[in-house]
C-alpha positions in Angstrom: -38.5 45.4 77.3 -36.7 43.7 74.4 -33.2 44.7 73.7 -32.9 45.9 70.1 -29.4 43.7 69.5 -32.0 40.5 70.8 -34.4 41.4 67.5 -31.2 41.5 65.1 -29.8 38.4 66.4 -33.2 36.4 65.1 -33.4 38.3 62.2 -30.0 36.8 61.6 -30.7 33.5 62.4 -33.4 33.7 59.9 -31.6 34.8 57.1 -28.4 32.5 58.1 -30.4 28.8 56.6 -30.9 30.6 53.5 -27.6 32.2 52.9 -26.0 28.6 53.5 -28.5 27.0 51.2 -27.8 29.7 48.4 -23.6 29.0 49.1 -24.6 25.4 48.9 -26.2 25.7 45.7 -23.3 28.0 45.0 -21.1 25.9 45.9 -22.4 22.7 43.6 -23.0 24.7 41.0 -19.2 25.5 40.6 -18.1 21.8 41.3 -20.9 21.3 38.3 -19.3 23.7 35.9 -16.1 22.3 36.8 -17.2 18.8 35.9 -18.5 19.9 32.8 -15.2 21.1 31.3 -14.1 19.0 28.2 -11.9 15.9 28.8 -8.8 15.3 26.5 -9.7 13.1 23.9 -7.0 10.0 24.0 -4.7 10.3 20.7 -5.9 7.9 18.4 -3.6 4.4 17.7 -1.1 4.6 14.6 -2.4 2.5 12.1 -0.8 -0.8 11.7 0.6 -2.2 8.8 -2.7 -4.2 7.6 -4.7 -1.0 7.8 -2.3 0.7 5.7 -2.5 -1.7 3.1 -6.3 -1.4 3.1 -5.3 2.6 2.5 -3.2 1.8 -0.2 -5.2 -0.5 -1.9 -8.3 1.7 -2.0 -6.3 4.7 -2.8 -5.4 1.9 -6.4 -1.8 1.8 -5.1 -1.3 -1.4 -6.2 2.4 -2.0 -5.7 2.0 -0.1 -2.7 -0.7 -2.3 -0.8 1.1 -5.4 -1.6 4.4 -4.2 0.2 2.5 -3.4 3.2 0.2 -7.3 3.3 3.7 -8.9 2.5 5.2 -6.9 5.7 1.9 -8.0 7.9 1.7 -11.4 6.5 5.9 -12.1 7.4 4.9 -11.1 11.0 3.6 -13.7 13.6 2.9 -10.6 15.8 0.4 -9.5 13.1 -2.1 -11.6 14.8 -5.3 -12.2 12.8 -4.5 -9.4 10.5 -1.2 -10.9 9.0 -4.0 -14.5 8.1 -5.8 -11.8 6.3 -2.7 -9.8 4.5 -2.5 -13.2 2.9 -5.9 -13.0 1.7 -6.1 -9.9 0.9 -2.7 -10.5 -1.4 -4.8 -12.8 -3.5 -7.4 -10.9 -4.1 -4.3 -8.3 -5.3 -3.1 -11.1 -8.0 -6.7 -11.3 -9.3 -7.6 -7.8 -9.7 -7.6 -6.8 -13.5 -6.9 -3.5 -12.4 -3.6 -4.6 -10.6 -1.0 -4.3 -13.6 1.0 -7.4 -12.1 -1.8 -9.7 -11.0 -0.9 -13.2 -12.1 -3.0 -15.9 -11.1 -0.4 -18.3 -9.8 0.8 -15.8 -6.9 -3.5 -15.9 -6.6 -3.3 -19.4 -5.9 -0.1 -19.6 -3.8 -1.5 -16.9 -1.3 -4.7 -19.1 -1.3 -2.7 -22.4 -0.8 -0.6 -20.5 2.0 -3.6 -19.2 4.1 -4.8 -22.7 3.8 -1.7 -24.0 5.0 -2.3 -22.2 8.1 -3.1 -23.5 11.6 -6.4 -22.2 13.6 -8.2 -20.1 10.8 -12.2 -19.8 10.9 -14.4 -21.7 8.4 -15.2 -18.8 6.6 -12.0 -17.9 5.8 -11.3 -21.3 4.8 -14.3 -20.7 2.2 -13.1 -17.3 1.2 -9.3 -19.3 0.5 -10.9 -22.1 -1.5 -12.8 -19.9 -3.4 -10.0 -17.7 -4.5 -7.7 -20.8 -5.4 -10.4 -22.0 -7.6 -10.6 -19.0 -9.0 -7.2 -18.5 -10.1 -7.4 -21.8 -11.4 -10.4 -21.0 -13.7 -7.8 -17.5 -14.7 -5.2 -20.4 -15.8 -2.7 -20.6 -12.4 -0.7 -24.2 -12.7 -3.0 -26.8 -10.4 1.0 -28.6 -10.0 2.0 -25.5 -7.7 2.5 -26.6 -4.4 3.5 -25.4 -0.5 6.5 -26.4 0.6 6.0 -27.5 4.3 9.1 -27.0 5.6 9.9 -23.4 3.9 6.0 -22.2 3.0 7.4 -18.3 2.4 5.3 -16.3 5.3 4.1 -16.4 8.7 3.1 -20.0 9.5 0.8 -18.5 12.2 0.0 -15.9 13.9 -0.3 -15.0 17.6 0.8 -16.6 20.8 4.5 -16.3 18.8 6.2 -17.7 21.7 4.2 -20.9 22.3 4.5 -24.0 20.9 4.4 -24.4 17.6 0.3 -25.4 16.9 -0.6 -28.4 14.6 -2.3 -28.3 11.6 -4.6 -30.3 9.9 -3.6 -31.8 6.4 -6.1 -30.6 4.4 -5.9 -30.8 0.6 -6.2 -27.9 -1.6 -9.5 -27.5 -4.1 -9.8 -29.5 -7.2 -11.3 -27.7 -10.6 -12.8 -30.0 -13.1 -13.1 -28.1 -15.9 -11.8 -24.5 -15.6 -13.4 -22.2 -18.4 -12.4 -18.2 -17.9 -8.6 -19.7 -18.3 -9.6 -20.9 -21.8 -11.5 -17.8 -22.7 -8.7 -15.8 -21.6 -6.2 -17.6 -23.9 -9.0 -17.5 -27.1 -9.2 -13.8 -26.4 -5.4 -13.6 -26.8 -4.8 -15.6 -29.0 -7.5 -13.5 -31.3 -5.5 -10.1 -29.8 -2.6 -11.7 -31.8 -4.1 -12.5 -35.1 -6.0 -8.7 -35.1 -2.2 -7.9 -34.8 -0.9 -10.0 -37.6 -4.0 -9.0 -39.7 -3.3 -5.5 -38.9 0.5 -6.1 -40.3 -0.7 -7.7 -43.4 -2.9 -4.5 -44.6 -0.2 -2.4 -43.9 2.1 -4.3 -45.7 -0.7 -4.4 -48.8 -0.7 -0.5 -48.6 2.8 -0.5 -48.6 3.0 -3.0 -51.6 0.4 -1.3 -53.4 2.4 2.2 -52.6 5.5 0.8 -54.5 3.8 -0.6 -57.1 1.9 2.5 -57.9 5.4 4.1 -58.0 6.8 1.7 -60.4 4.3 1.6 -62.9 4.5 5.5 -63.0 8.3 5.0 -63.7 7.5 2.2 -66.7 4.9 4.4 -68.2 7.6 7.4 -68.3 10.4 5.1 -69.7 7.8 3.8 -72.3 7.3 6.9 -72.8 11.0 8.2 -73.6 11.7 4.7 -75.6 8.7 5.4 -77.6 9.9 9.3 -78.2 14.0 7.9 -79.3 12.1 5.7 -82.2 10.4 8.4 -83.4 13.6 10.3 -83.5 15.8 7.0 -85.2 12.9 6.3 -87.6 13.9 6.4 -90.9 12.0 9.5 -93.1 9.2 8.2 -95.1 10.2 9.1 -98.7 6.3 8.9 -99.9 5.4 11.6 -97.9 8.2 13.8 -98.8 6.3 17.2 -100.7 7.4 17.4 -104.4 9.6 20.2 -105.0 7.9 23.7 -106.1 9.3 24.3 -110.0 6.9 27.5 -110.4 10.3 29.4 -108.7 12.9 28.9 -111.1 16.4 29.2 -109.7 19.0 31.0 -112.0 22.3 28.7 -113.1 25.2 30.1 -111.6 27.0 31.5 -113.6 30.3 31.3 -112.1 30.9 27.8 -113.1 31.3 26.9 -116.5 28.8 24.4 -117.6 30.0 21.0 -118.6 30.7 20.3 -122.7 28.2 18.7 -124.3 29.3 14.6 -124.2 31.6 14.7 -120.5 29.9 13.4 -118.3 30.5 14.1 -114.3 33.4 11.8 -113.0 32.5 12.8 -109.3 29.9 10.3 -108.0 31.2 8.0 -109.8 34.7 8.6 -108.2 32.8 8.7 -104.9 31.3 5.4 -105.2 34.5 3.8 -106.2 36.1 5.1 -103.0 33.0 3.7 -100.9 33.5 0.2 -102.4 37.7 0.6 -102.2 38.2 0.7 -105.5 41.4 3.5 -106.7 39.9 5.6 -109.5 43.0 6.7 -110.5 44.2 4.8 -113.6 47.1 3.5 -113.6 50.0 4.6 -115.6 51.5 2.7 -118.6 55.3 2.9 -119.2 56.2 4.3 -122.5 
């Protein structure tokens, strides 16, 4: 006979395999869950001073952008981004949006990248083809690099290796540079819409004051015209005979004159006009 503890003792062992597989499973499925946590993301590099720039610029802060290429292209620790700050600063000097682009700073940046040892042959394109470019906007073909003092950066990377050499090469030639011309017709048409501008105001202006004066004539004529009338002298021809139907009565009061004396009183009044003395003079007795 069988002892009841034997039975329970397999029983165990049967159950034991799967209660260790189901820890097991337990067990991975924790170390799972574990692993599955997020990881910390690494904090992302500051920007350097090129990449600014390129935020600047495309934000239209001008003034701004080319601070930060002049920093990266002074640099030699600016690597390949301080060749392209220089770039990057002529295309500034040729944008018609930049309020101080100026094609000679164009070509100098161009001349200066191309001044530079160990650049690519696509960048060398890209510099020609803005130095051509500012010469067709007008820059002076005369301007030139100074070898020994060329402004920036005279490479960049491996700053504390020898100093690399570069290759002579000669800057672009333009034969016959056009937008530089139409540029200075457009001005120089700019100025006479000015000047014609100035003239027609200065016709209105005339015209104004002339206007003004002839009103002032015509009111002088006007008052000279009114004093004649008032120094003319009467016209006697048109002076209206005098009404006799009305008969005025003598005055009494005064005694008429005798028959045969005549009035001495405009006769003394005339002699008095001409300076003559009506009084006659007195003989002695």
């Amino acid at each position: 006979m069988r002892c009841s503890s034997s039975r329970m003792s397999t029983g165990y062992r049967r159950i034991l395999p799967v209660l260790a597989g189901g820890l097991a499973f337990f067990l991975v499925f924790l170390e799972g869950c574990s692993m599955l946590q997020p990881v910390p993301e690494p904090e992302p590099a500051a920007p350097s001073v090129f990449e600014k720039g390129i935020a600047l610029m495309a934000g239209a802060d001008f003034s701004g952008a080319e601070l930060a290429f002049r920093d990266a292209a002074s640099r030699c620790e600016s690597g390949a981004e301080g060749q392209r700050a220089l770039l990057f600063l002529s295309f500034l000097a040729l944008d018609p949006r930049n309020p101080t682009a100026h094609p000679d700073s164009a070509a100098l940046m161009a001349a200066r990248f191309l001044n530079l040892p160990n650049t690519s042959q696509d960048e060398i394109l890209e510099a020609e083809a803005l130095y051509v470019t500012a010469l067709d906007h007008g820059a002076d073909p005369e301007l030139r690099i100074d070898p020994s003092d060329p402004g920036f950066a005279v490479r960049f990377g491996d700053c504390d290796q020898p100093f690399p050499p570069r290759v002579s090469r000669p800057l672009p030639v333009l034969e016959s540079p056009t937008s530089g011309l139409l540029r200075s017709l457009d001005e120089e048409r700019g100025t006479l819409a000015e000047q014609n501008q100035e003239l027609r105001n200065a016709i209105r202006r005339l015209r104004t004051t002339s206007n003004s004066l002839q009103t002032q004539v015509d009111s002088l004529m006007a008052e000279l015209e009114r004093i004649r009338q008032l120094i003319r002298l009467p016209d006697t021809s048109a002076v209206r005979r005098r009404d006799t139907s009305v008969v005025r009565q003598p005055d009494k009061s005064v005694a008429p004159a005798q028959e045969g004396q005549l009035d001495e009183r405009p006769s003394r009044m005339i002699l008095q006009i001409l300076g003559i003395d009506p009084t006659p003079p007195t003989t002695s007795p």
